[in-house]
C-alpha positions as CSV (number, residue, x, y, z in Angstrom):
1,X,47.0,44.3,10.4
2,X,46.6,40.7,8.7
3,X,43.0,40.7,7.9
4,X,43.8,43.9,6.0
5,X,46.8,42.3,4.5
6,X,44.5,39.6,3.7
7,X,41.9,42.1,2.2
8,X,43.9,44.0,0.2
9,X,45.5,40.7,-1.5
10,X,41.3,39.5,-2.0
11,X,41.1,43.0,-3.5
12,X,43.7,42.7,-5.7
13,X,43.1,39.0,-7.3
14,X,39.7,40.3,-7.8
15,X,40.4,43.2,-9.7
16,X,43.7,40.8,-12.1
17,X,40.9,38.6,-12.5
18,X,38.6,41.4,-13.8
19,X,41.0,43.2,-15.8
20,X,42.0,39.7,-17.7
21,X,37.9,39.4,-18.7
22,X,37.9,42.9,-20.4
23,X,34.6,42.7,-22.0
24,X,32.0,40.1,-23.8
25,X,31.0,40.6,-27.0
26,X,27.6,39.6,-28.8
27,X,29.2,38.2,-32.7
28,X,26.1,39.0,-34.2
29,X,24.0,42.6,-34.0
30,X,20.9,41.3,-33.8
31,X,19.5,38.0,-33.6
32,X,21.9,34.7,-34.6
33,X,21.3,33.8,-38.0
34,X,19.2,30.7,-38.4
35,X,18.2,30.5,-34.3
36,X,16.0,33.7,-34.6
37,X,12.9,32.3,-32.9
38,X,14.8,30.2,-30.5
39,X,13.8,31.2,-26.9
40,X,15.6,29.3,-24.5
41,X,17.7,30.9,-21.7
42,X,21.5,30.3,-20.9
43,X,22.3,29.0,-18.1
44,X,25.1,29.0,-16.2
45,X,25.9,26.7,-13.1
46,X,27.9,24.2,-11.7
47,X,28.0,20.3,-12.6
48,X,28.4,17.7,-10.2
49,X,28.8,14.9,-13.3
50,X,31.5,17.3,-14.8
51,X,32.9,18.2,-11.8
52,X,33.0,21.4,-13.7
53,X,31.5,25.2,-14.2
54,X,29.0,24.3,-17.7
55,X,27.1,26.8,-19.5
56,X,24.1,25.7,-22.1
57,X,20.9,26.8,-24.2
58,X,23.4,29.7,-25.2
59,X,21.3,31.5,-27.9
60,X,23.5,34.4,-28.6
61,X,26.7,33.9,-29.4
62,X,29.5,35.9,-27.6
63,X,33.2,35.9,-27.4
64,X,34.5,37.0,-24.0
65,X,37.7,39.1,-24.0
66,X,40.9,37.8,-21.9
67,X,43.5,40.3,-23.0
68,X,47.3,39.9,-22.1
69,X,49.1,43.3,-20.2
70,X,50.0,45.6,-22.7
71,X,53.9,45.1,-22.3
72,X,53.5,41.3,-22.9
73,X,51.2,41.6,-25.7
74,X,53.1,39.8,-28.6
75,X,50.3,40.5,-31.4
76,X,48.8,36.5,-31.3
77,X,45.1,36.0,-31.0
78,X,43.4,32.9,-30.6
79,X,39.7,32.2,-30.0
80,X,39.0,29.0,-28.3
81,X,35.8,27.1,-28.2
82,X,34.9,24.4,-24.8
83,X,33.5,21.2,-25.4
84,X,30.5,19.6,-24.0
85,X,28.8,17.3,-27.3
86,X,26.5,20.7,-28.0
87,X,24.6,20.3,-25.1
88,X,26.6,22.3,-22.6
89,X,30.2,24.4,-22.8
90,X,32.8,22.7,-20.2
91,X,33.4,26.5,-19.8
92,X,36.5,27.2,-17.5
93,X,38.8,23.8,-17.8
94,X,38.2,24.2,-21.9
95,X,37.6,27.5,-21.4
96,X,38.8,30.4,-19.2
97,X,41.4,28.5,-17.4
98,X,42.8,28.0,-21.1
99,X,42.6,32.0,-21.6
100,X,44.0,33.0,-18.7
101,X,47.3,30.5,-19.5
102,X,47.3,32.0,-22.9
103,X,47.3,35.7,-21.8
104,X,49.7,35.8,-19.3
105,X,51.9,34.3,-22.1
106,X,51.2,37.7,-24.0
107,X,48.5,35.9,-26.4
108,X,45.1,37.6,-26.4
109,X,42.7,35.0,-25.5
110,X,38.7,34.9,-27.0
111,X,36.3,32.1,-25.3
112,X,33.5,31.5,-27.7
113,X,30.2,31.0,-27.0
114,X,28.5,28.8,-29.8
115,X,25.1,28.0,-30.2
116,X,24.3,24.4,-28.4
117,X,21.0,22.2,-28.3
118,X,18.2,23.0,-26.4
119,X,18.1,21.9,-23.3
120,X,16.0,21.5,-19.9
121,X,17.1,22.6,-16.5
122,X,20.6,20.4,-16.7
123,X,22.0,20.0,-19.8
124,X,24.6,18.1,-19.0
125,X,22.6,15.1,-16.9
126,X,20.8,14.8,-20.5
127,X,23.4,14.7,-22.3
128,X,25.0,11.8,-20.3
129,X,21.4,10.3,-20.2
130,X,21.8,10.2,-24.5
131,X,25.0,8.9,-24.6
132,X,24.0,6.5,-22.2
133,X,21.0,4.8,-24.4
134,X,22.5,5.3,-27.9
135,X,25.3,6.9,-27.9
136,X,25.6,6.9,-31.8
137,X,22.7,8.5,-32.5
138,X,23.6,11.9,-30.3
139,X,24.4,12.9,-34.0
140,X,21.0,12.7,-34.8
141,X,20.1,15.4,-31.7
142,X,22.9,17.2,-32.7
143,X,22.6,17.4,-36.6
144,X,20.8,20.8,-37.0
145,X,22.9,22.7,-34.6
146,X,26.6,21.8,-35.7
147,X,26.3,24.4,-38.9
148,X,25.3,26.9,-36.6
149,X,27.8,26.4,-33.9
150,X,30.9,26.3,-37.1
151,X,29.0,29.4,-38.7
152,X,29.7,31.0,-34.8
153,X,33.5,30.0,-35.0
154,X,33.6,31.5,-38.5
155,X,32.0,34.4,-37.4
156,X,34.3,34.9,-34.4
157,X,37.5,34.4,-36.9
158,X,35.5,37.5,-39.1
159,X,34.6,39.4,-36.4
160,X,38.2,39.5,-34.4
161,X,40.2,39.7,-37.7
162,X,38.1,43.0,-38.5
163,X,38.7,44.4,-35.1
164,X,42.5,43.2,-35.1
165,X,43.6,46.8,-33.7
166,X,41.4,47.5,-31.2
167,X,42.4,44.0,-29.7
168,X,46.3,44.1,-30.5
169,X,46.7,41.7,-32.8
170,X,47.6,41.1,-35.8
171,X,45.5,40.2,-38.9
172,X,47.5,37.3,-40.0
173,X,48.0,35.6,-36.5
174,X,45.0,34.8,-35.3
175,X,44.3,31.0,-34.5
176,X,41.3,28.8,-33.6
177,X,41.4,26.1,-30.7
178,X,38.5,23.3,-29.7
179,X,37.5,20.5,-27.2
180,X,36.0,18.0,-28.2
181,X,32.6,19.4,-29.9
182,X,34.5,22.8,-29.8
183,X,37.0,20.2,-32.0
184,X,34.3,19.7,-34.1
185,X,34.1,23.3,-34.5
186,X,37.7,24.3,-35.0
187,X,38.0,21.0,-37.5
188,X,34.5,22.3,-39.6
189,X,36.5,25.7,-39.9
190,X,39.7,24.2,-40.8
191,X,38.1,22.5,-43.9
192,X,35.3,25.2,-45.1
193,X,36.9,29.1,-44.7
194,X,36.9,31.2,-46.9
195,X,39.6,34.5,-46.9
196,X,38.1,36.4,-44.5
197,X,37.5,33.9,-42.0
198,X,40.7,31.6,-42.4
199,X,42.2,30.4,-39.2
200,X,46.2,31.5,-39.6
201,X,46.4,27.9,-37.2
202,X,44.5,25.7,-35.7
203,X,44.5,23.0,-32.6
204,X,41.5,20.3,-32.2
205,X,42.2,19.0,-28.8
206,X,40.3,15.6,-28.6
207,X,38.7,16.3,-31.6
208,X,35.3,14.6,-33.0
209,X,35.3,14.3,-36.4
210,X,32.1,12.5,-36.9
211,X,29.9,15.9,-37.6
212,X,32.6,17.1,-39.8
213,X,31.1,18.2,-43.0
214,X,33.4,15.5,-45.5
215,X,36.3,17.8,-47.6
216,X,39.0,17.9,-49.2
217,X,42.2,19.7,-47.1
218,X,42.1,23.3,-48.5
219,X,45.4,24.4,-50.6
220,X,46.2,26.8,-48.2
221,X,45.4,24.9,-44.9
222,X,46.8,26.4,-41.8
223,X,49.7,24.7,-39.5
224,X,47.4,22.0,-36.7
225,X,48.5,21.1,-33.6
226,X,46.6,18.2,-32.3
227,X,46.6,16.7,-28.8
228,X,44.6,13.6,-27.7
229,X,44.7,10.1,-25.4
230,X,45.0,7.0,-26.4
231,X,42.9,5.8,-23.7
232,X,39.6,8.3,-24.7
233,X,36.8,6.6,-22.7
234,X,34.6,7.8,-26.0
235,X,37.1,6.2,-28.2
236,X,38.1,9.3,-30.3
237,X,41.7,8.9,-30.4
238,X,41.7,7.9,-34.0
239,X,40.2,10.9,-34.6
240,X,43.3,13.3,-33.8
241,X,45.1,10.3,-35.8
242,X,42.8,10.4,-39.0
243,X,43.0,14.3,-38.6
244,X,46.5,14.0,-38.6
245,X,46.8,11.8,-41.5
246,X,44.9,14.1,-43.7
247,X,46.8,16.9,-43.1
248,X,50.4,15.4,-43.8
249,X,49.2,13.3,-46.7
250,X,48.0,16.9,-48.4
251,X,51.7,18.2,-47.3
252,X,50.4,20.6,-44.5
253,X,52.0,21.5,-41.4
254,X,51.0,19.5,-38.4
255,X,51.9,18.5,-34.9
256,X,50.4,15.5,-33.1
257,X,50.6,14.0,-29.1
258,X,49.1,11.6,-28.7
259,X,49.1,10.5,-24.9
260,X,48.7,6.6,-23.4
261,X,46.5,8.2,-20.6
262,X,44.7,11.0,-20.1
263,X,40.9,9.9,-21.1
264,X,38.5,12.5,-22.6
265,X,37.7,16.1,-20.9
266,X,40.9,16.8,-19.7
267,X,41.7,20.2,-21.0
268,X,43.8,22.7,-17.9
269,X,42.1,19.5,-14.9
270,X,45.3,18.5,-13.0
271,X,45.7,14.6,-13.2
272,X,49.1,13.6,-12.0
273,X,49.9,12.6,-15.6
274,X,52.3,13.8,-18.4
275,X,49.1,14.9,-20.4
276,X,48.7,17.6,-17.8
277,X,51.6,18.7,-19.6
278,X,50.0,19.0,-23.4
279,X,49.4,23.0,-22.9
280,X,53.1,23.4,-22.7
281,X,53.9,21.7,-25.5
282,X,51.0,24.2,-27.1
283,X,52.8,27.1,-25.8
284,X,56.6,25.3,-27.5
285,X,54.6,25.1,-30.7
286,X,53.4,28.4,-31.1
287,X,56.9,29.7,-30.6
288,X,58.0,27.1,-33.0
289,X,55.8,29.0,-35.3
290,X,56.8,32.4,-34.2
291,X,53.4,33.5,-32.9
292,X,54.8,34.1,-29.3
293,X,57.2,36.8,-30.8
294,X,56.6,40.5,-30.7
């Protein structure tokens, strides 16, 4: 009677965990613009530097679908983009794990899949291999495809906005999150929408602003919540602070924490530490700004 107890409670955590991932969605209809002769392979697999599920070489961009039950749905989208310096997608801590949180708080969730550099059979152990020689110049590898991973976020913003029913939410609350590179995207967007693809909030989470296109803060810049450490082992904590700055000197709406410890790469990893905590303090700022509301 146990081992079916036990299989019937497998069977049921497998089909939650299938119903939260409704469908993926391919943001473009044919191929990506400006990749269209790119022929890599994703990959998906598991990271023993990361400690983490990473995805790369992803050539076609896709959001994948975590959509809250229907009588928790409170009408709040937001699309959120995983780090990994454009080489690979930390994919579930930055990722799914961040979904899932978001969902079950009656938030439809949208993990984006941007386009990353090319890489060989492990992205991620060349990537390290970069940052260890010159770490300054990963900009250099990175430089032609940041445009096309912020032209993915604005196309995700487009594409969910347009198809606002069908998902349960509403038009005007729909909201763009980043780690680290995924920062860089969600920061790009922040700076260069236009009104069909303008983020109704953002929240760069260890954001790097060094492949941010230089602009002024739009006129109608959306509320930011920022979280970051102090103690970022890539040093980018005065990068949330400068983001920050901008955005309160042009009279926006923003929200910064800034933790003493933490380091870089945290996003949903359990560390024994109060920035374990900073998703909370998401989930108290989106009620702040009524978006957890029916």
């Amino acid at each position: 009677m146990k081992l079916r107890t036990f299989a019937a409670v497998g069977l049921l955590l497998l089909l939650t965990n299938i119903a939260l991932a409704q469908k993926v969605i391919r943001l473009y209809p044919g191929a990506a613009p400006g990749s269209e002769h790119w022929k890599q392979q994703e990959k998906e697999y598991f990271s023993p530097i990361w400690n983490t599920q990473v995805v790369t070489n992803v050539v076609n961009p896709t959001l994948t679908v975590f959509a809250p039950e229907a009588d928790k749905a409170n009408g709040t989208g937001v699309i959120i983009c995983p780090g990994g310096a454009f080489h690979a997608l930390s994919i579930n801590s930055e990722g799914v794990d961040v979904a899932k949180w978001l969902a079950a708080r009656g938030v439809a969730a949208f993990v984006l899949k941007y386009r990353l550099v090319q890489t060989g059979e492990d992205g991620v152990k060349e990537v390290m291999a970069k940052m260890g020689r010159a770490p300054a110049n990963l900009d250099s590898n990175n430089v032609d495809v940041v445009p096309l991973a912020v032209a993915d976020g604005l196309a995700a913003l487009s594409y969910v906005r347009k198809h606002a029913a069908e998902f349960g939410v509403s038009p005007n609350r729909i909201g763009l999150m980043g780690f680290s590179a995924g920062g860089t995207v969600t920061a790009s967007v922040a700076f260069q929408y236009s009104a069909e693809t303008r983020p109704d909030f953002v929240a760069p989470i260890y954001v790097y602003l060094g492949a941010v296109k230089v602009a002024e803060v739009p006129k109608d810049a959306p509320p930011m919540f920022i979280v970051a450490a102090t103690d970022d082992q890539l040093g980018l904590a005065p990068d949330s602070v400068k983001l920050y700055g901008q955005w309160i000197a042009a009279k926006k709406s923003a929200e910064l924490h800034m933790y003493s410890k933490g380091g870089h790469g945290f996003g949903m990893r359990k560390q024994n530490l109060p920035s374990d905590q900073w998703i909370d303090r998401f989930g108290d700022w989106l009620a702040l700004q009524g978006l957890l509301k029916k």
